[in-house]
C-alpha atoms as a printed R data frame, in Angstrom:
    type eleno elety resid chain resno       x       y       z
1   ATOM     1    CA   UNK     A     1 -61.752   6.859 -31.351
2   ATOM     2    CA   UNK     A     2 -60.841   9.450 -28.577
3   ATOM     3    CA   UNK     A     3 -60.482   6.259 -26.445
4   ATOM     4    CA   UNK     A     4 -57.502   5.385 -28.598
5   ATOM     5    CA   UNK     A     5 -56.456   8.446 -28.896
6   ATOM     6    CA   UNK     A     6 -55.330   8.738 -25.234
7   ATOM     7    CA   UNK     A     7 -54.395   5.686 -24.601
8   ATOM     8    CA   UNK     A     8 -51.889   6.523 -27.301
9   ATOM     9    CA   UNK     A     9 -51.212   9.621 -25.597
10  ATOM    10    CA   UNK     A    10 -50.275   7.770 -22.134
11  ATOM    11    CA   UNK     A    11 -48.656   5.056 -23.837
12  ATOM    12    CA   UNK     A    12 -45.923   7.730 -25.880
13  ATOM    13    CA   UNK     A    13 -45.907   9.686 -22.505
14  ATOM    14    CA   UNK     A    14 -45.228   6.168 -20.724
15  ATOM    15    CA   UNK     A    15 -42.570   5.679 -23.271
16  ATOM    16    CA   UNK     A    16 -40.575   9.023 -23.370
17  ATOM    17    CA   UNK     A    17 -40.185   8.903 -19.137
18  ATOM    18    CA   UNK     A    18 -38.755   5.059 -20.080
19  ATOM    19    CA   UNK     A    19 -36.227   6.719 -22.557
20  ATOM    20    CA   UNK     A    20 -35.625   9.630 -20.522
21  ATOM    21    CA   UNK     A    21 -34.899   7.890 -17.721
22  ATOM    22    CA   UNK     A    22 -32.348   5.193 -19.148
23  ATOM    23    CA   UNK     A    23 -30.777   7.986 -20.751
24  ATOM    24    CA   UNK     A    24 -30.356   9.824 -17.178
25  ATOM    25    CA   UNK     A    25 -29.122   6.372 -15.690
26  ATOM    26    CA   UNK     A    26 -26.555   5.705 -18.479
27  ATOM    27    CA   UNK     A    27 -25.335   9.201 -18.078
28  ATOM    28    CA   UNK     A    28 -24.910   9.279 -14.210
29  ATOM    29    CA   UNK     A    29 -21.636   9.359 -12.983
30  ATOM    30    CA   UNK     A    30 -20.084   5.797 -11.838
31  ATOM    31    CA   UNK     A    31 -19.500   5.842  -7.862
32  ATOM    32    CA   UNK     A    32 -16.148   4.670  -6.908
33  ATOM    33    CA   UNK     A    33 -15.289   3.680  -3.073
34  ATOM    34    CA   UNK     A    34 -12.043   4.170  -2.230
35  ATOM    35    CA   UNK     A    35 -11.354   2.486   1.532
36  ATOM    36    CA   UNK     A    36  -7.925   3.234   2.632
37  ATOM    37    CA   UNK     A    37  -6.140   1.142   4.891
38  ATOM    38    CA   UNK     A    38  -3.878   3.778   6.272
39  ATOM    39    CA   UNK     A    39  -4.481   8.125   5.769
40  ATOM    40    CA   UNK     A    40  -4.079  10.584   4.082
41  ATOM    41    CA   UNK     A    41  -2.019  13.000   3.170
42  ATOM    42    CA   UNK     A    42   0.864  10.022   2.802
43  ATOM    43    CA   UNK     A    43   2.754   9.309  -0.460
44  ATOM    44    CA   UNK     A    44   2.094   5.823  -0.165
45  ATOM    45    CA   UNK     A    45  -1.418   6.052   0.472
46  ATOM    46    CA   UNK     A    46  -1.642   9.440  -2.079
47  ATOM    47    CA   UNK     A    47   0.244   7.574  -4.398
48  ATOM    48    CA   UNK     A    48  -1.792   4.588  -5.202
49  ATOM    49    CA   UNK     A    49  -5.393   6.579  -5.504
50  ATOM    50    CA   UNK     A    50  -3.418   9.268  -7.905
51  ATOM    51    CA   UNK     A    51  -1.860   5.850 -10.025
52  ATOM    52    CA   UNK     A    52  -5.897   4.280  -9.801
53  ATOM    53    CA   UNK     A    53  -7.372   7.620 -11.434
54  ATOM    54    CA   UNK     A    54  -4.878   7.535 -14.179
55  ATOM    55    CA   UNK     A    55  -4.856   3.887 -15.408
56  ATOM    56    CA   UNK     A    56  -9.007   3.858 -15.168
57  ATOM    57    CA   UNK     A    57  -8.236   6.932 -17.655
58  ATOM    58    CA   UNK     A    58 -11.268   8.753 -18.994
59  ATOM    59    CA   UNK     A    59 -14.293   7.866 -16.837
60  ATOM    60    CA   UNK     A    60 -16.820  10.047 -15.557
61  ATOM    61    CA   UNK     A    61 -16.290   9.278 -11.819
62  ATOM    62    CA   UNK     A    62 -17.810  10.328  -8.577
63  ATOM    63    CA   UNK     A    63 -15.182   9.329  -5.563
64  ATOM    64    CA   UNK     A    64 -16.035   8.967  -1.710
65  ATOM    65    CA   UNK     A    65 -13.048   7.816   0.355
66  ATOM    66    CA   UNK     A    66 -12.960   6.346   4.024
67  ATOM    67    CA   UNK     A    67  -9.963   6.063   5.933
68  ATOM    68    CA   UNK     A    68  -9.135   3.226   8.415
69  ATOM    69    CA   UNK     A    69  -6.132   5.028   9.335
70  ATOM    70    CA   UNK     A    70  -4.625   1.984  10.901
71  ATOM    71    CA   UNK     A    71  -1.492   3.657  12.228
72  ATOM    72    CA   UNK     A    72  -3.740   5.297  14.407
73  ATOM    73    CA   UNK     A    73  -6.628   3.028  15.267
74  ATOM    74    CA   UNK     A    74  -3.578  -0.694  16.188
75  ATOM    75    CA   UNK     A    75  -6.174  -2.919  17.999
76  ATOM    76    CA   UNK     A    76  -7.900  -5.532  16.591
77  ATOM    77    CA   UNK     A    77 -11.254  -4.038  17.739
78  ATOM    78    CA   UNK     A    78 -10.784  -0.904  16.437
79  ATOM    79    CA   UNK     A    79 -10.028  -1.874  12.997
80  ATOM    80    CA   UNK     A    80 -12.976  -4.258  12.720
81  ATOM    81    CA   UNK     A    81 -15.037  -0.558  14.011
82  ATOM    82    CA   UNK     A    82 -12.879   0.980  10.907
83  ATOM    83    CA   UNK     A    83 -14.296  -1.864   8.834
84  ATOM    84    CA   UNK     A    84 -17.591  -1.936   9.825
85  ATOM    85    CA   UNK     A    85 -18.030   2.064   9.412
86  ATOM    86    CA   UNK     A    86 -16.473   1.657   5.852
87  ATOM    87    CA   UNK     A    87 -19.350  -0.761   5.171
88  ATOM    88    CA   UNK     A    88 -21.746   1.111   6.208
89  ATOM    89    CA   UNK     A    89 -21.060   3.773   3.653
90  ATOM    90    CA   UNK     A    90 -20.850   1.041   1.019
91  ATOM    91    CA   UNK     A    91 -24.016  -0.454   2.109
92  ATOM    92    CA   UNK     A    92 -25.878   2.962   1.955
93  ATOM    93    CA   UNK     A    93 -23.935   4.942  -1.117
94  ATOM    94    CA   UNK     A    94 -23.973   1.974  -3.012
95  ATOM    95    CA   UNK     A    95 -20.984   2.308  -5.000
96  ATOM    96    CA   UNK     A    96 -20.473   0.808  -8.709
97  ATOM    97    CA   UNK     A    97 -16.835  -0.449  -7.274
98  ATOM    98    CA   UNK     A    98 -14.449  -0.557  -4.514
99  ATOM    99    CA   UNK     A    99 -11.284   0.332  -4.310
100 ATOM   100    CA   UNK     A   100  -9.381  -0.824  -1.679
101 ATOM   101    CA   UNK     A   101  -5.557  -0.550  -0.670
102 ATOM   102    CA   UNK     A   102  -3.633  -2.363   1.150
103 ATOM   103    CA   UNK     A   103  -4.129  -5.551   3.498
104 ATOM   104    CA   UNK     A   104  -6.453  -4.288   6.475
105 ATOM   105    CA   UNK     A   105  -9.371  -2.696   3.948
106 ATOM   106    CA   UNK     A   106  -9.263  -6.559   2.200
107 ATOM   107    CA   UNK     A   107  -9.739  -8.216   5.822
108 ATOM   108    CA   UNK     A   108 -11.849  -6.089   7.004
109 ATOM   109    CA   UNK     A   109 -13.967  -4.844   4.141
110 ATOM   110    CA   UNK     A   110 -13.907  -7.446   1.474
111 ATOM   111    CA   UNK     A   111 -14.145 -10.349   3.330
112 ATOM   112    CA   UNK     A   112 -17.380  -9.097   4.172
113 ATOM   113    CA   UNK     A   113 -19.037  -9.515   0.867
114 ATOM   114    CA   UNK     A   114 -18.703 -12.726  -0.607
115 ATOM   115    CA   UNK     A   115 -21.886 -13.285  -2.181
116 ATOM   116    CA   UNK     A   116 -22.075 -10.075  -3.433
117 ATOM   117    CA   UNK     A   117 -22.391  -8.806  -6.941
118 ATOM   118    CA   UNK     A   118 -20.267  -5.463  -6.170
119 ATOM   119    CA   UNK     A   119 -16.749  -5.714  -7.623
120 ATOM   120    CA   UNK     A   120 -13.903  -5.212  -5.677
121 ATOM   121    CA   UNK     A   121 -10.261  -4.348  -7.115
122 ATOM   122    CA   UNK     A   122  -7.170  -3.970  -4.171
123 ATOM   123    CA   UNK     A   123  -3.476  -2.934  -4.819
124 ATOM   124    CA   UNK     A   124  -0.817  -2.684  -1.999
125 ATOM   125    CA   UNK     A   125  -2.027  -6.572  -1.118
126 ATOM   126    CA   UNK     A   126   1.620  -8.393   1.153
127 ATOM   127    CA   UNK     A   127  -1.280 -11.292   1.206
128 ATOM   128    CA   UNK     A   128  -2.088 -13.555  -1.219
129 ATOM   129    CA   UNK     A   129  -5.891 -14.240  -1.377
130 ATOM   130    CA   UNK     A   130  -4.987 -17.786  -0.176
131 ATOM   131    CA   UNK     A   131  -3.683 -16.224   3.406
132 ATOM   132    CA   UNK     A   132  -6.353 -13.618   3.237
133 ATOM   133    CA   UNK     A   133  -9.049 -16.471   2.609
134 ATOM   134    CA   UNK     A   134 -10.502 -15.371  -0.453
135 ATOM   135    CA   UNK     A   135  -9.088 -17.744  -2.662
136 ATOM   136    CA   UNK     A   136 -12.069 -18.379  -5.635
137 ATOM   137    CA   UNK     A   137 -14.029 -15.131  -5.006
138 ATOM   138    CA   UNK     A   138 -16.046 -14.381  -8.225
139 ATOM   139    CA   UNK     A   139 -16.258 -10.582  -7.191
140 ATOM   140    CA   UNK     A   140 -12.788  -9.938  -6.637
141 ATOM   141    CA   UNK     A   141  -9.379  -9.070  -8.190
142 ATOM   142    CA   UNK     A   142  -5.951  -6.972  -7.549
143 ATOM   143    CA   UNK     A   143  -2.699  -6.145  -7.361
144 ATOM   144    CA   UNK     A   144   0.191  -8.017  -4.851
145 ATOM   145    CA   UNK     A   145   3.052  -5.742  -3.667
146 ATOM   146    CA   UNK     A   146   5.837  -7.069  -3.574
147 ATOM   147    CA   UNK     A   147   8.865  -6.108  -2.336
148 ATOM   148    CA   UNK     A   148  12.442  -5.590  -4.220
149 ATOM   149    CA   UNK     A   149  14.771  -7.025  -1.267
150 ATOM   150    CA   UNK     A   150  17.464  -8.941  -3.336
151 ATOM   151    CA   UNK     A   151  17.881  -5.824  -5.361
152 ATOM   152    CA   UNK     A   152  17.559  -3.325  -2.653
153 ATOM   153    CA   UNK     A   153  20.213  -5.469  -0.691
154 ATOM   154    CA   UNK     A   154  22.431  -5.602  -4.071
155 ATOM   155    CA   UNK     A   155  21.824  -1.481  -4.282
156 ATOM   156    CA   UNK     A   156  23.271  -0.820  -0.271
157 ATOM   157    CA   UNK     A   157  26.500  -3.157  -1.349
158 ATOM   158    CA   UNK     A   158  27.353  -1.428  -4.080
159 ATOM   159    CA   UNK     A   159  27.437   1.681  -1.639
160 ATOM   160    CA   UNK     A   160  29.062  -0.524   1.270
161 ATOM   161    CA   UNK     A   161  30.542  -3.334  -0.416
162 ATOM   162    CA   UNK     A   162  31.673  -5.142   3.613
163 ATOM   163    CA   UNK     A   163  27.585  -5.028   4.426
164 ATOM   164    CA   UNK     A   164  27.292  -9.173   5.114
165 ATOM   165    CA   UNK     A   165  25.750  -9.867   8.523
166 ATOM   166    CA   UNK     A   166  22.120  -8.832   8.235
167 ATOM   167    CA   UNK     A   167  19.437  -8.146  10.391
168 ATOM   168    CA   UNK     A   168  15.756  -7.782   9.948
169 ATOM   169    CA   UNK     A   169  13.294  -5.627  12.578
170 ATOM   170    CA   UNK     A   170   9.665  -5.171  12.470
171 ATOM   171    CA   UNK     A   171   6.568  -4.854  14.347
172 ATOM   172    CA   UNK     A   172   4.310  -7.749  14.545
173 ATOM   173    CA   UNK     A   173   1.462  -6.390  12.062
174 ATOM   174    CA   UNK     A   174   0.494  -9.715  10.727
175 ATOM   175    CA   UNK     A   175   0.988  -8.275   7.184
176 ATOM   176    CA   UNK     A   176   4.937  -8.463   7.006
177 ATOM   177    CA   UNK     A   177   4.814 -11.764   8.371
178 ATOM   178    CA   UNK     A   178   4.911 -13.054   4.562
179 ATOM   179    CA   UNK     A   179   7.380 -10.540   3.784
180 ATOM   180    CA   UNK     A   180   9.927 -11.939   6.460
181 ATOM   181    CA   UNK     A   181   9.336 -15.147   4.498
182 ATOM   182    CA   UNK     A   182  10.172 -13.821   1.233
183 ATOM   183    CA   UNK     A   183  13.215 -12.525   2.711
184 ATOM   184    CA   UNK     A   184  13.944 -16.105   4.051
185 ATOM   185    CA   UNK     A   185  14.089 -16.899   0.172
186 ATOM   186    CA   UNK     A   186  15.499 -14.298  -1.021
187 ATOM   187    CA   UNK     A   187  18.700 -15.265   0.470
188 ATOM   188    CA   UNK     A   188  19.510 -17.844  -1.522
189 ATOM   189    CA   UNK     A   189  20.416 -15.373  -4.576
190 ATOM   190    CA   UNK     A   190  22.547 -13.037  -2.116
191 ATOM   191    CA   UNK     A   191  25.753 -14.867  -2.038
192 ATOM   192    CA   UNK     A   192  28.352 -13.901   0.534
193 ATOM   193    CA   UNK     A   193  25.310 -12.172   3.012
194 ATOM   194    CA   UNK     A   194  24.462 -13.990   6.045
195 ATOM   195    CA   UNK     A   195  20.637 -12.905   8.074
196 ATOM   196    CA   UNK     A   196  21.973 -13.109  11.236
197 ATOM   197    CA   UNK     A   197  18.614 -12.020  13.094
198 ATOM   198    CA   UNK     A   198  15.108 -11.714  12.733
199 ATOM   199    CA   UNK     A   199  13.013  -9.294  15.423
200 ATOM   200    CA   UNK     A   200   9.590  -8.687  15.496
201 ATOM   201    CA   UNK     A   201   8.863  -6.623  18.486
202 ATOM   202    CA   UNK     A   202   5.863  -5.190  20.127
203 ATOM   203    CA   UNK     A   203   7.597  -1.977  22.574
204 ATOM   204    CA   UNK     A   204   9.514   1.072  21.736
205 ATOM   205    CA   UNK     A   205  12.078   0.468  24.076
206 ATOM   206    CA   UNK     A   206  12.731  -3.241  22.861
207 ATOM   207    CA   UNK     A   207  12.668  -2.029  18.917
208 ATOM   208    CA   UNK     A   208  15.799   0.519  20.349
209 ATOM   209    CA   UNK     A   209  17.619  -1.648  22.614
210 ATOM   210    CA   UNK     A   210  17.142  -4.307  19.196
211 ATOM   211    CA   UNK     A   211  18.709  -1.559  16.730
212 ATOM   212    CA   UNK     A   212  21.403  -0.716  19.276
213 ATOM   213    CA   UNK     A   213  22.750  -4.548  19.962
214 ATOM   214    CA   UNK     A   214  22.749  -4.241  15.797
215 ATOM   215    CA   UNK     A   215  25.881  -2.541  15.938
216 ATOM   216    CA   UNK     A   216  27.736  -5.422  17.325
217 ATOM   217    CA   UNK     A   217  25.732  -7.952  15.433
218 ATOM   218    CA   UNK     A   218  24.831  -7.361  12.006
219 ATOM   219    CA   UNK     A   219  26.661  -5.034   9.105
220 ATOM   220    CA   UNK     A   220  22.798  -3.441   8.434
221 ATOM   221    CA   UNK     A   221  19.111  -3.427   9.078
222 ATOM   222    CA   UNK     A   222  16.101  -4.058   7.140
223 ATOM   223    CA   UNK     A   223  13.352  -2.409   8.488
224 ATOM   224    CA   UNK     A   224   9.517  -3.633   7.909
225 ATOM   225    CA   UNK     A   225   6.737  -2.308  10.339
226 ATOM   226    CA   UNK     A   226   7.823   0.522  11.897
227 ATOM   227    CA   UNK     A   227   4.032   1.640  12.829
228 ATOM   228    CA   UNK     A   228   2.861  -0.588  15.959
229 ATOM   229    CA   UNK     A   229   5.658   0.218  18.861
230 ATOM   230    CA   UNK     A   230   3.786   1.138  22.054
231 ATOM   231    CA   UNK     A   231   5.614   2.950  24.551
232 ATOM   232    CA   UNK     A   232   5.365   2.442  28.292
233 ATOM   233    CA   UNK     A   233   2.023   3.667  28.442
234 ATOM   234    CA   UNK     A   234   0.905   1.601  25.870
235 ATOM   235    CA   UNK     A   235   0.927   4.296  23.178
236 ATOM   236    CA   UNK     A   236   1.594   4.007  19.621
237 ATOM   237    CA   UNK     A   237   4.973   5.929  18.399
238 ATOM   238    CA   UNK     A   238   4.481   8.222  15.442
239 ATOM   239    CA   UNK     A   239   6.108   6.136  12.443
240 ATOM   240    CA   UNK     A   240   8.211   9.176  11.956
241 ATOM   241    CA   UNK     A   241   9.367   9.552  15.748
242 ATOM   242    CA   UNK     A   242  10.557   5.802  14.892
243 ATOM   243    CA   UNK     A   243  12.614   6.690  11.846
244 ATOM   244    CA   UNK     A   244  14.420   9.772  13.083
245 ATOM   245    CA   UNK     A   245  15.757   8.309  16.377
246 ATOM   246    CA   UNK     A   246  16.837   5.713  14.238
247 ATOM   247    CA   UNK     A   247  18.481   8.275  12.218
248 ATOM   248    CA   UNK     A   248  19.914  10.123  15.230
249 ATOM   249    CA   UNK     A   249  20.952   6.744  17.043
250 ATOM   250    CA   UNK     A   250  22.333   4.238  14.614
251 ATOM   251    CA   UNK     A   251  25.075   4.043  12.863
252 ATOM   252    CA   UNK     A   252  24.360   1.117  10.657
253 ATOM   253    CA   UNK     A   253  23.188   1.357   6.703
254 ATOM   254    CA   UNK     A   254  19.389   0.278   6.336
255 ATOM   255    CA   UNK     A   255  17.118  -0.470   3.435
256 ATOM   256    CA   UNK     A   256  13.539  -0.171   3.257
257 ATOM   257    CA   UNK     A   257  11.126  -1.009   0.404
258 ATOM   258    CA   UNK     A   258   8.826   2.560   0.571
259 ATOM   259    CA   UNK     A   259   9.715   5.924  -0.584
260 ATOM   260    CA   UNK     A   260   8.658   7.809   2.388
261 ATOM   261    CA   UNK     A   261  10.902   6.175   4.426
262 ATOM   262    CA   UNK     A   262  14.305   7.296   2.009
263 ATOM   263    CA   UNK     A   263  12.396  11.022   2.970
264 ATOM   264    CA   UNK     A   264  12.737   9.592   6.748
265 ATOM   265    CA   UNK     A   265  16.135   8.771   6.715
266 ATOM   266    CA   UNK     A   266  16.375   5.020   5.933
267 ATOM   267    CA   UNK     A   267  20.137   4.842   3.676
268 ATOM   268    CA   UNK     A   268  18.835   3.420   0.323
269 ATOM   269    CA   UNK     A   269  16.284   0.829  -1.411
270 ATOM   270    CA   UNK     A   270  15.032  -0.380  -4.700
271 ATOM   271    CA   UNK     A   271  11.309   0.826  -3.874
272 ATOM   272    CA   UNK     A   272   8.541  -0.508  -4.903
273 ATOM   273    CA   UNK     A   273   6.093   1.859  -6.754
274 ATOM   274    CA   UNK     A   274   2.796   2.840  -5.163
275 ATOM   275    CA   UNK     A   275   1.771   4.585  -8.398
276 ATOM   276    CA   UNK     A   276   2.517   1.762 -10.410
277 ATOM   277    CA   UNK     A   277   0.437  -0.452  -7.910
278 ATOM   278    CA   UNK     A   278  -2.457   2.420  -8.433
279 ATOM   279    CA   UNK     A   279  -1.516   1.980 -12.195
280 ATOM   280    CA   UNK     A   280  -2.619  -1.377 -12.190
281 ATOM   281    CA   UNK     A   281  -5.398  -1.333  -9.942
282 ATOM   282    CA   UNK     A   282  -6.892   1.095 -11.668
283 ATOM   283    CA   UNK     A   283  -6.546  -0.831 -15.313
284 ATOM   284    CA   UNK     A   284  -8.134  -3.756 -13.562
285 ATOM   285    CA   UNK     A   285 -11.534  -1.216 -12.530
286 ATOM   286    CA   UNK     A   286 -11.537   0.207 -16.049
287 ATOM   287    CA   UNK     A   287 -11.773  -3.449 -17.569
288 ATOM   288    CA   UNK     A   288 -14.332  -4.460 -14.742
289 ATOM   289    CA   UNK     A   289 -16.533  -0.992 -15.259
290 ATOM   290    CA   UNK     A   290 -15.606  -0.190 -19.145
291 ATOM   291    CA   UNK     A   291 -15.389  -3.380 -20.649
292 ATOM   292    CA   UNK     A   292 -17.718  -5.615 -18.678
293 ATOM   293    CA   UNK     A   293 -14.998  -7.673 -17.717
294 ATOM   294    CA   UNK     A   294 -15.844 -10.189 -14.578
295 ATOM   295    CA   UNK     A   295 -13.269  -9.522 -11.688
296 ATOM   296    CA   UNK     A   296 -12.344 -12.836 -10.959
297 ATOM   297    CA   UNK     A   297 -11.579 -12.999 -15.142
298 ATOM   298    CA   UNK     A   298  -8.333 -10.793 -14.548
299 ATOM   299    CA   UNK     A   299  -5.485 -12.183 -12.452
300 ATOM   300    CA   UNK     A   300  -4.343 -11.339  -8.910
301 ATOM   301    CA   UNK     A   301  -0.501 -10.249  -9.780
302 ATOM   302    CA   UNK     A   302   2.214  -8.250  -8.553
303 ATOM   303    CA   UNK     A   303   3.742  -4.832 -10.146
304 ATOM   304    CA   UNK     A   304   7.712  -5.797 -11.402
305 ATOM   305    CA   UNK     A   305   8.881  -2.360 -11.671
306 ATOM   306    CA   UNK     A   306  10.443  -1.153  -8.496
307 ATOM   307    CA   UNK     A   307  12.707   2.450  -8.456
308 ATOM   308    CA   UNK     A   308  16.383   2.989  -6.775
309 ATOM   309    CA   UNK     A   309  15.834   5.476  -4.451
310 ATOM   310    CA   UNK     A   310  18.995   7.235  -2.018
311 ATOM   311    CA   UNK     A   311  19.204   9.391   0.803
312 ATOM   312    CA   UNK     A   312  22.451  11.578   0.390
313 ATOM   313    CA   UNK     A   313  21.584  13.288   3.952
314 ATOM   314    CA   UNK     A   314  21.713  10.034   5.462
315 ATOM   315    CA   UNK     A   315  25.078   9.151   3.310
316 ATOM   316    CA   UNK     A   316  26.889  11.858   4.629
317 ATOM   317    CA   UNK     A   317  25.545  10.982   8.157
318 ATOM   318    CA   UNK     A   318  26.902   7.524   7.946
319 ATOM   319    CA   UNK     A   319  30.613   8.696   6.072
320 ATOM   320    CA   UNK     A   320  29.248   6.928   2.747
321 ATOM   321    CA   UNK     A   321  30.469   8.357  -0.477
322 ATOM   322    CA   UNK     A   322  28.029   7.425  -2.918
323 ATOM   323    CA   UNK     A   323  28.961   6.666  -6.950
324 ATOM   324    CA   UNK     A   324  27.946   9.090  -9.157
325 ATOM   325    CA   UNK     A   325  26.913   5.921 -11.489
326 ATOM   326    CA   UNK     A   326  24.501   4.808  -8.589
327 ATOM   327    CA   UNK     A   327  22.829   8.751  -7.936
328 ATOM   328    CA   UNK     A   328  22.303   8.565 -11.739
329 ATOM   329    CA   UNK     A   329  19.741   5.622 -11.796
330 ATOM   330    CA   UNK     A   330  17.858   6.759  -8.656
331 ATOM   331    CA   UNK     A   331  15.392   8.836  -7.214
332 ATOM   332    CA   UNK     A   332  17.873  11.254  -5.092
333 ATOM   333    CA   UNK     A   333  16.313  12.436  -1.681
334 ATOM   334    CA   UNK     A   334  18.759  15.569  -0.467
335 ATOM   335    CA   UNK     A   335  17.896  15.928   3.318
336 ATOM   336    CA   UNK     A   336  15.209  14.364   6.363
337 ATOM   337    CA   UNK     A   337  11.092  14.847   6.136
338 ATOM   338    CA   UNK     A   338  11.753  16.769   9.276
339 ATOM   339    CA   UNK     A   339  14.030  19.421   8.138
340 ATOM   340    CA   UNK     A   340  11.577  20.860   5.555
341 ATOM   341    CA   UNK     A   341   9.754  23.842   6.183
342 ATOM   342    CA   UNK     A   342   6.090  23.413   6.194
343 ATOM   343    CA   UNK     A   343   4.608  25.328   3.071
């Protein structure tokens, strides 16, 4: 009898650690890995983790975040380091999903984990999974950014209705390599424009001779990477030292497709939305980690919605008088990043 008795005991003991610790596991925060491919503070960058926390909505999350910082570390052997030290966290913090955004966290980090049972969701993506090589990955889904170029192209002629001749500049990050090819077809639904030149440029001094021979080329620029000149030395150029001699040297209207660069200086765009591309990303997690959805059960698509967006400093600059119909539907930046006063 007292036999049974504790056996009882030990088995209702047994039992209540089982309970209690289910209970504790069910109630423990879901990790979240967040591997930038650029840094922090940036809008774009900001943007998209801000627009992920709000479409996964009410979750009890714990967030780490790495930075590759890619504007900083350009070779090809240190971003596979970034990659690898990104990994490293996942493989020891073991997250319940990663987050990735943009192209050089999905070919350097995701790539990595093919086999593996850890979901993945991306936004900021210029790749397809095709060109990235992850075309059928069961562990695996996201958001494509795509550029509005017809549109942003259709916004700068309703400022300068002679813009025609066309050029096209960038550095030769392998990401807006597909962009320059969307461009190429974009073209087609542009009647009366003509792109004259395509650039893609490795040095400083070749990116401004480029943007100066503009002026007797081409009516405007489009600039894509603006983040891999080297100077002599073999130096990267600060992004923003880019943009304001570019400002300060050129007299020719430009579009862009990013928000921060309408605060740099660049005339006018339709932009595309890096909290809508969080948005998305995020909605795609929440159905992964919510609603037991399998990743490679949602679709890889783009965001549609992309935001006019005008720089009246850089109007003025250029003796463009901009409608008041056109300031009404856009996101109106007043003056230059570099003017502001630090807070």
């Amino acid at each position: 009898m007292f036999g049974r008795l504790k056996d009882l005991i030990r088995a209702t003991l047994l039992l209540t650690v089982l309970v209690a610790q289910s209970v504790s596991a069910q109630t423990q925060p879901l990790r979240i890995f967040h591997v930038m491919s650029f840094d922090s503070p940036w809008r774009w960058t900001d943007g998209q983790f801000a627009g992920f926390k709000e479409g996964l909505g009410v979750v009890d999350a714990e967030y780490k975040v790495f930075q590759m910082d890619i504007k900083r570390y350009t070779s090809s052997e240190d971003k596979a380091e970034r990659g690898r030290l990104a990994r490293d966290i996942i493989d020891t913090w073991k997250p319940d999903l990663v987050y990735l955004s943009d192209d050089a966290a999905i070919e350097h980090v995701a790539t990595h984990y093919g086999t593996s049972p850890l979901p993945f969701v991306f936004s900021g993506a210029n790749k397809t999974l095709e060109e990235h090589a992850l075309s059928g990955r069961s562990n695996l889904t996201g958001v494509l950014e795509r550029e509005h170029f017809v549109e942003s192209i259709r916004l700068l002629r309703n400022m300068v209705p002679g813009v025609k001749r066309i050029a096209v500049i960038s550095d030769p990050a392998p990401h807006f390599k597909p962009v320059i090819d969307r461009i190429h077809a974009g073209m087609a639904k542009l009647e009366g424009v003509e792109l004259v030149r395509v650039d893609v440029l490795e040095r400083y001094s070749e990116f401004q001779a480029r943007v100066k021979a503009y002026e007797q080329e081409a009516d405007a620029v489009v600039y894509l990477g603006i983040f891999n000149f080297k100077d002599d030395q073999g130096q990267p150029v600060p992004y923003e030292v880019v943009q304001r001699w570019v400002v300060e040297n050129s007299r020719l209207p430009e579009v862009s497709f990013w928000i921060d660069r309408i605060h740099f200086g660049v005339l006018g765009s339709v932009t595309v939305s890096e909290r809508e591309q969080g948005i998305a990303a995020g909605k795609l997690a929440r159905a992964i980690l919510v609603d037991g959805v399998k990743p490679a059960a949602l679709p890889v698509e783009p965001t549609v919605k992309g935001r006019p967006a005008i720089n009246l400093a850089r109007a003025r600059g250029l003796g463009i008088t901009v409608q008041s119909s056109e300031l009404l539907s856009a996101e109106v930046v007043t003056d230059f990043q570099w003017t502001r006063t630090p807070k």
